[in-house]
C-alpha positions in Angstrom: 0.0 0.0 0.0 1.6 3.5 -1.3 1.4 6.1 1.2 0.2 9.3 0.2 2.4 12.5 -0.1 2.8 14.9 3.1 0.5 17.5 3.0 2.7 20.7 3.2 1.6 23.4 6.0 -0.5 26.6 4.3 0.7 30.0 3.8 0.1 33.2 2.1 1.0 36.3 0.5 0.4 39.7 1.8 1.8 42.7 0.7 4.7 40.8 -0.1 5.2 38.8 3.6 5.1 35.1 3.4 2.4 34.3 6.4 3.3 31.0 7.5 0.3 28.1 8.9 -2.9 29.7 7.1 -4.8 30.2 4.2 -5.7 33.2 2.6 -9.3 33.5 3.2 -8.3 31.7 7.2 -6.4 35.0 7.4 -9.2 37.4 6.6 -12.2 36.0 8.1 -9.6 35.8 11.7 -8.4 39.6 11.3 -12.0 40.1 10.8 -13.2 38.7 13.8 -10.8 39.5 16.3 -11.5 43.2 14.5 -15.3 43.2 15.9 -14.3 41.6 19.5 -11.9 44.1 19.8 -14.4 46.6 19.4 -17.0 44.9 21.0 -14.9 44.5 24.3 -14.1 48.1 24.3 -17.6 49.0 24.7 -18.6 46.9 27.0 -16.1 48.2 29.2 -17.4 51.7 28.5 -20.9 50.5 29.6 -19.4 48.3 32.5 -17.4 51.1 33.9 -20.1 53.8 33.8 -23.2 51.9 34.0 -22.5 48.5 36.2 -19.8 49.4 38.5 -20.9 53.1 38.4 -17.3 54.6 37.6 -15.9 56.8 35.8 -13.8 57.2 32.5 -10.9 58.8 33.0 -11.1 62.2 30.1 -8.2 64.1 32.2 -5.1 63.2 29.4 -7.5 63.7 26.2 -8.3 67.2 28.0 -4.5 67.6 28.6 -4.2 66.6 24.9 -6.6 69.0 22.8 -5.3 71.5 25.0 -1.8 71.5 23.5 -3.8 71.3 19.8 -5.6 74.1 20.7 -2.1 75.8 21.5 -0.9 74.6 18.2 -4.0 76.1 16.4 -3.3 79.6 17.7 -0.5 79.8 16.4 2.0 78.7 19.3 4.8 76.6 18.7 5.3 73.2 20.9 8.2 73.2 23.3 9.0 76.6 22.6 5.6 78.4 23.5 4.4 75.8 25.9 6.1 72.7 27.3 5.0 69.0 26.4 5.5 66.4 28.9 6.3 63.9 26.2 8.5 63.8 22.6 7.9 65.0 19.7 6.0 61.9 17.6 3.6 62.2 20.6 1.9 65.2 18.6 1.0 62.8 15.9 -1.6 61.3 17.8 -2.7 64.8 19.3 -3.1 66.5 16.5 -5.1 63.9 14.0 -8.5 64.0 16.2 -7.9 68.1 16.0 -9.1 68.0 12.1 -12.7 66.7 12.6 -12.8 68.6 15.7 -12.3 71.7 13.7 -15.0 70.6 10.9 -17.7 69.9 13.4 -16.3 73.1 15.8 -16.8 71.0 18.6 -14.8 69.6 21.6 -16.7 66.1 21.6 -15.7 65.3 18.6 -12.1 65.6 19.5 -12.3 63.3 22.3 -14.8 60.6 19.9 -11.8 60.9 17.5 -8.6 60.7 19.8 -10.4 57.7 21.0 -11.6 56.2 17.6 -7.9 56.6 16.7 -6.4 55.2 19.4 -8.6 52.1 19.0 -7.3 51.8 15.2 -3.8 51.5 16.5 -4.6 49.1 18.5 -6.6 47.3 16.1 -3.3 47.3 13.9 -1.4 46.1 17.3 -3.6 43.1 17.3 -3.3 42.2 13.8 0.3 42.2 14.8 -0.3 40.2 17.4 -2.0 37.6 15.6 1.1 37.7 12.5 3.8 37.2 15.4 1.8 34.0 16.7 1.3 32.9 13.1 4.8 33.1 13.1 5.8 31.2 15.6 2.9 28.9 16.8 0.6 27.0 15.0 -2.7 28.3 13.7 -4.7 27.7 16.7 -2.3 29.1 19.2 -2.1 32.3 17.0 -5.3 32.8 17.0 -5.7 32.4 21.1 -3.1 34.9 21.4 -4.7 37.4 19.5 -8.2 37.0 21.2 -6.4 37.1 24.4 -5.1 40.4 23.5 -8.6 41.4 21.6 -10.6 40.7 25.4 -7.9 42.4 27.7 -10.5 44.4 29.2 -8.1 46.7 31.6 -6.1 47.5 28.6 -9.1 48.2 26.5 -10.2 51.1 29.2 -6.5 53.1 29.1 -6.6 52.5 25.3 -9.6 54.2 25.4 -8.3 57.1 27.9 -4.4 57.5 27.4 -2.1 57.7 24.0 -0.2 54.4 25.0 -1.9 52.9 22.4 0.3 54.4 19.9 3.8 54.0 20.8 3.0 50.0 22.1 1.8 49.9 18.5 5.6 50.5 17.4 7.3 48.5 19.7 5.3 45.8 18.6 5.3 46.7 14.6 9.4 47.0 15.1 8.9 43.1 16.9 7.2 41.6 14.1 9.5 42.8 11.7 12.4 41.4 13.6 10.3 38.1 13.0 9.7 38.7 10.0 13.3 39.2 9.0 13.2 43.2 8.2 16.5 44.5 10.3 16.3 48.1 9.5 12.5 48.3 10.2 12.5 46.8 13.2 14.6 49.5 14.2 13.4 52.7 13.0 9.7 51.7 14.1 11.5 50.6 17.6 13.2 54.2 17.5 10.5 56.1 16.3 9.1 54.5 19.2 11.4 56.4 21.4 10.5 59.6 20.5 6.8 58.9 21.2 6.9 57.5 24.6 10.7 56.4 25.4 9.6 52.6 26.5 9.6 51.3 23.1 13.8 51.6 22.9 14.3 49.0 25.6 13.6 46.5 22.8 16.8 47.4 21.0 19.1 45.7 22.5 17.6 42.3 21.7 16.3 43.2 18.4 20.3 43.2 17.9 21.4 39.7 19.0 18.2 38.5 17.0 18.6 40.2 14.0 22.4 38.9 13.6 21.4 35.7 14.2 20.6 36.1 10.5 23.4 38.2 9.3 26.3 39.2 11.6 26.6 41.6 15.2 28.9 44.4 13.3 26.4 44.3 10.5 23.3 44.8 12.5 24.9 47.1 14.7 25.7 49.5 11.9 22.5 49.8 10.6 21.2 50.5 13.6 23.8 53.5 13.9 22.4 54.6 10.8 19.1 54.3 11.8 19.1 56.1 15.0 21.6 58.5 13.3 19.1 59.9 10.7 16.4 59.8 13.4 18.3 62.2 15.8 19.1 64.1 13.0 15.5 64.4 12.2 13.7 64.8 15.6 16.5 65.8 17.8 19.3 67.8 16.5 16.4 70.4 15.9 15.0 70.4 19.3 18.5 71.1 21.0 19.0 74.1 18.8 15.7 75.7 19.1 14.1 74.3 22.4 16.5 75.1 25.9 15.1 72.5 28.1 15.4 69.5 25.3 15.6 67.0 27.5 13.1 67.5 29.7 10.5 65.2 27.8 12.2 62.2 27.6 13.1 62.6 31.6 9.3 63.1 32.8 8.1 59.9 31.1 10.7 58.1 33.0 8.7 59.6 36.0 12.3 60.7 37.2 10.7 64.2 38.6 8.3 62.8 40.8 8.0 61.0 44.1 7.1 57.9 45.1 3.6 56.8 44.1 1.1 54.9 46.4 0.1 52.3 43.7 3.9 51.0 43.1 5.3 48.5 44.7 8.1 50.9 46.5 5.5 52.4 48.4 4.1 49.0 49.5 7.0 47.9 50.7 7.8 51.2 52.9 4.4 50.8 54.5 4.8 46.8 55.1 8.5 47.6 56.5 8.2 51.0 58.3 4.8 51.4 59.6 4.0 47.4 59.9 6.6 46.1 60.9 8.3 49.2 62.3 11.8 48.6 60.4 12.9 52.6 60.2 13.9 53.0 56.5 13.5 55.5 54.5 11.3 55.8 50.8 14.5 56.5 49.1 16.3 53.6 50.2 13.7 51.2 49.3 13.4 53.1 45.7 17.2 53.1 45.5 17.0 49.0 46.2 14.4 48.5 43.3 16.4 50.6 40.8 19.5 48.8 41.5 17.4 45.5 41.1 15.7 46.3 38.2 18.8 47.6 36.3 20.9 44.5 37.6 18.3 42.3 36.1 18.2 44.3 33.1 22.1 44.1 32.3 21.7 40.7 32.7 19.6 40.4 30.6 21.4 42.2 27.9 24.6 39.8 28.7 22.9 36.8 28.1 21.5 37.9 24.8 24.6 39.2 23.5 26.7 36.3 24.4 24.1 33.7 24.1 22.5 35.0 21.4 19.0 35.6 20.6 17.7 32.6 18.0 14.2 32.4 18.5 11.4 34.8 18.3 9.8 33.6 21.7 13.2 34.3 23.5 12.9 38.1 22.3 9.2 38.1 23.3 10.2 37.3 27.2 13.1 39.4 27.3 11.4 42.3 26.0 8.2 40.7 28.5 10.7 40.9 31.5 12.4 44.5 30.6 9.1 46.0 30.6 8.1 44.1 33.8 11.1 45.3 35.6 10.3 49.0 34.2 7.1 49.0 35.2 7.5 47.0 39.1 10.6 49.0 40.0 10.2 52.2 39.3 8.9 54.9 41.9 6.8 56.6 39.4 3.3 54.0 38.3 0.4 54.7 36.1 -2.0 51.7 35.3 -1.7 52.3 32.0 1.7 50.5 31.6 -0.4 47.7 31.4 -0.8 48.3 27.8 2.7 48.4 27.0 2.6 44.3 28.5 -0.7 43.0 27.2 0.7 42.3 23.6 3.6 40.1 24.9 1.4 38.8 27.7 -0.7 37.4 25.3 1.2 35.9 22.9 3.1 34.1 26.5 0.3 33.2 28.3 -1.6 30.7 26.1 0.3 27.2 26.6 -1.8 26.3 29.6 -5.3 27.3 31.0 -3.7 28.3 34.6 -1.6 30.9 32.0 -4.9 32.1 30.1 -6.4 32.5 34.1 -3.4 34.6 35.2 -3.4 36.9 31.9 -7.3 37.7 33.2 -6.2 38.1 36.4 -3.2 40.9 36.2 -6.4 42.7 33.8 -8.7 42.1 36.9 -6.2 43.7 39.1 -5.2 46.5 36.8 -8.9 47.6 36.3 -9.8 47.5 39.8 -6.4 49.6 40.5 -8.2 51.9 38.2 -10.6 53.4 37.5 -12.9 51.1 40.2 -10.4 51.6 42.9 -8.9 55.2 42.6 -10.2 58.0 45.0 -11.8 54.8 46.8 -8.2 52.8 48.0 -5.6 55.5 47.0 -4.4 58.6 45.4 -1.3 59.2 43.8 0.8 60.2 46.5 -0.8 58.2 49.5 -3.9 56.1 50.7 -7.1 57.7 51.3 -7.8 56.5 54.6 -5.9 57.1 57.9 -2.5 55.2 58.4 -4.2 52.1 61.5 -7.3 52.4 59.9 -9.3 49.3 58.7 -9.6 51.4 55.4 -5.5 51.8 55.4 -5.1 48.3 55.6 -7.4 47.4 53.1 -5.7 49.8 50.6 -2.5 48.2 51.5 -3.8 44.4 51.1 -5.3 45.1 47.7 -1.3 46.3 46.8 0.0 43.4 48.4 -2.5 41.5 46.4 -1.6 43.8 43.0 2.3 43.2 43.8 1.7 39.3 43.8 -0.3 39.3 40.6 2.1 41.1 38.3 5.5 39.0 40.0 3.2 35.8 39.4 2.6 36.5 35.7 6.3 37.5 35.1 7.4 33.8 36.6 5.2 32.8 34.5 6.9 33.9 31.3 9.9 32.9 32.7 9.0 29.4 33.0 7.5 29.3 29.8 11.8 29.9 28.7 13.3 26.7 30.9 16.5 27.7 29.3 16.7 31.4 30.1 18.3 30.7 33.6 21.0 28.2 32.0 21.8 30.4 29.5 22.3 33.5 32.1 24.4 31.3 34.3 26.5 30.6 31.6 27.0 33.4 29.8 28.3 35.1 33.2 30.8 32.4 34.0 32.1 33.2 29.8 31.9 36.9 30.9 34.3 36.1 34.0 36.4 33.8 32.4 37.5 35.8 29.6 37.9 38.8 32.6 40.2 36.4 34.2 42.2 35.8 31.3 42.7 39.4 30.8 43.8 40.3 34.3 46.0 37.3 34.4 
């Protein structure tokens, strides 16, 4: 009896990109659908918010927003008539909803269309989303990913509320070209990135390693010399000749100007140690500890991926998974939007196992309750609401215990998910030290 021929896997052809494990028609119908839940979940957790939970939805940025487009309409000149708290590429997304405003002469509109544009980018984000898992998973797992990512509700809210939507939809445009073996893109989206929000550059140095896994380290880094080179020639070199305070942008989305916030896990840590426990120690100290941690880790993880290598896709997706993590758990400075800068790794981590899928749900749970449901309520940004020995103060201070353990949970999770991250870190030190060694010898 002949056996038949192997059935080779399907792909496709889009604009020129080989899409791996589906069919043409797969593909639309899918993008289609997780399209309409994406929408779908962002109204329900308009009406949730408002109607069921009887919250609020948070307009304060947008109003922030049109007022620099109003600035900018008058004739003033950004970061030379009035400061910006952000970089330059964040006007793109300020001044788009501006134009329909103008037509219709009306506020509303403004806010309708920062928000309708905000949910096309991240639209586009989860279309990128479901390519990446194409990429690396099988059909089925792809397409988990992507509706994992389509019903993050938490997200869904700041995507409504904050701009985040727009430089997350870089960092993960200039990840799925890595994966899609386009160097140079991968870097100028990654870049652009940069001078939107900042975050997005921490990719770099493992788009690096990955991208020479295909050419060569001296070649990659050069082009991304170039890269940044014409960028900063574009964006920057203007902005230090015409604008005095230049820097100042970049610095106050690092939350470097501010003090320590109540819903970070510095501040947690200070209340279990100093007023629980009655350990005398000071904010700073505890905020110098996490910094050194989550640059430590960070280096680390930069060693391992420059000796080691970066050969995989999934390998990038945890260490730019972990950098963020470390960003967003360390720092003194927390808004509850960072969550939108995880969700799109999250998802495409989280799916090998239902106890995964349940802890993706639950960081969103605990992100959404954080805010909007539990702002005003629990907490403020500098401090708890209630009276430090209060039942109320401890209640505010065993929901951030709670929020603490939920985000470190999720993170172990993704490092499990790589069993050969920790090998791989271990050895790449002892190489590091060894070839010290042989120098100092």
């Amino acid at each position: 009896m002949r056996k038949g021929k192997k059935r080779s896997a399907p792909s496709c052809s889009v604009c020129g990109l080989t899409i791996p494990n589906i069919e043409r028609s797969d593909l639309i119908r899918n993008l289609f659908l997780l399209g309409c839940v994406s929408i779908f979940t962002k109204l329900m957790v308009l009406f949730l918010t408002t109607s069921v939970f009887h919250s609020f939805v948070d307009l304060f940025d947008i109003s922030v927003y049109f007022g620099y487009a109003m600035n900018v309409l008058n004739g003033q000149m950004p970061y030379i008539d009035f400061s910006v708290e952000y970089p330059f590429m964040f006007l793109i997304p300020v001044l788009i909803p501006l134009i329909p405003a103008m037509i219709a002469n009306d506020a509303n509109v403004y806010v309708a269309g920062f928000q309708v544009l905000m949910a096309f980018f991240d639209i586009l984000t989860l279309f990128l989303v479901y390519l990446i898992g194409l990429r690396i998973f099988d059909s089925k797992r792809a397409f988990r990913a992507a509706l994992l990512y389509a019903t993050a509700f938490a997200a869904s809210y700041f995507i409504l509320t904050k701009y985040d939507s727009f430089p997350t939809f870089l960092l993960v445009l200039g990840t799925f070209a890595a994966v899609y073996g386009m160097p140079a893109r991968s870097y100028i989206s990654t870049i652009l990135g940069f001078f939107t929000k900042v975050f997005p550059a921490i990719a770099i140095p493992y788009l690096v390693p990955f991208n020479a896994s295909r050419t060569s380290l001296k070649t990659e880094i050069t082009t991304v010399l170039k890269v940044v080179a014409v960028c900063g020639a574009i964006f920057l070199i203007p902005m230090i000749l015409l604008v005095q305070d230049w820097y100042r942008p970049f610095l106050f989305a690092t939350g470097t100007g501010v003090g320590v916030y109540a819903n970070t896990v510095t501040y947690t840590l200070y209340n279990l140690i100093n007023v629980v426990l009655h350990i005398p120690i000071s904010e700073g100290v505890i905020s110098l500890v996490m910094y050194i941690l989550m640059i430590g880790i960070i280096l680390l993880l930069i060693l391992v991926s420059w000796v080691k290598g970066v050969e995989n896709p999934r390998r990038l997706l945890v260490l730019i998974a972990v950098t963020l993590f470390m960003v967003i758990f360390c720092t003194k400075f927390h808004s509850p939007q960072y969550l939108v800068w995880l969700t799109p790794f999250y998802a495409l981590l989280l799916i090998d196992s239902l106890r995964n899928i349940l802890m993706f749900y639950l960081l969103q749970a605990v992100v959404y309750i954080e805010f909007p449901i539990a702002w005003g309520v629990l907490y403020v940004n500098r401090g708890y609401v209630n009276e430090i020995g209060t039942v109320g103060w401890y209640g505010s201070l065993a929901f951030f215990i709670v929020h603490a353990a939920v985000y470190l949970a999720s993170i172990l999770l993704i490092l499990k998910s790589d069993p050969t991250l920790y090998d791989d870190t271990r050895s790449a030190v002892r190489q590091v030290i060894s070839r010290i060694r042989g120098i100092t010898r």
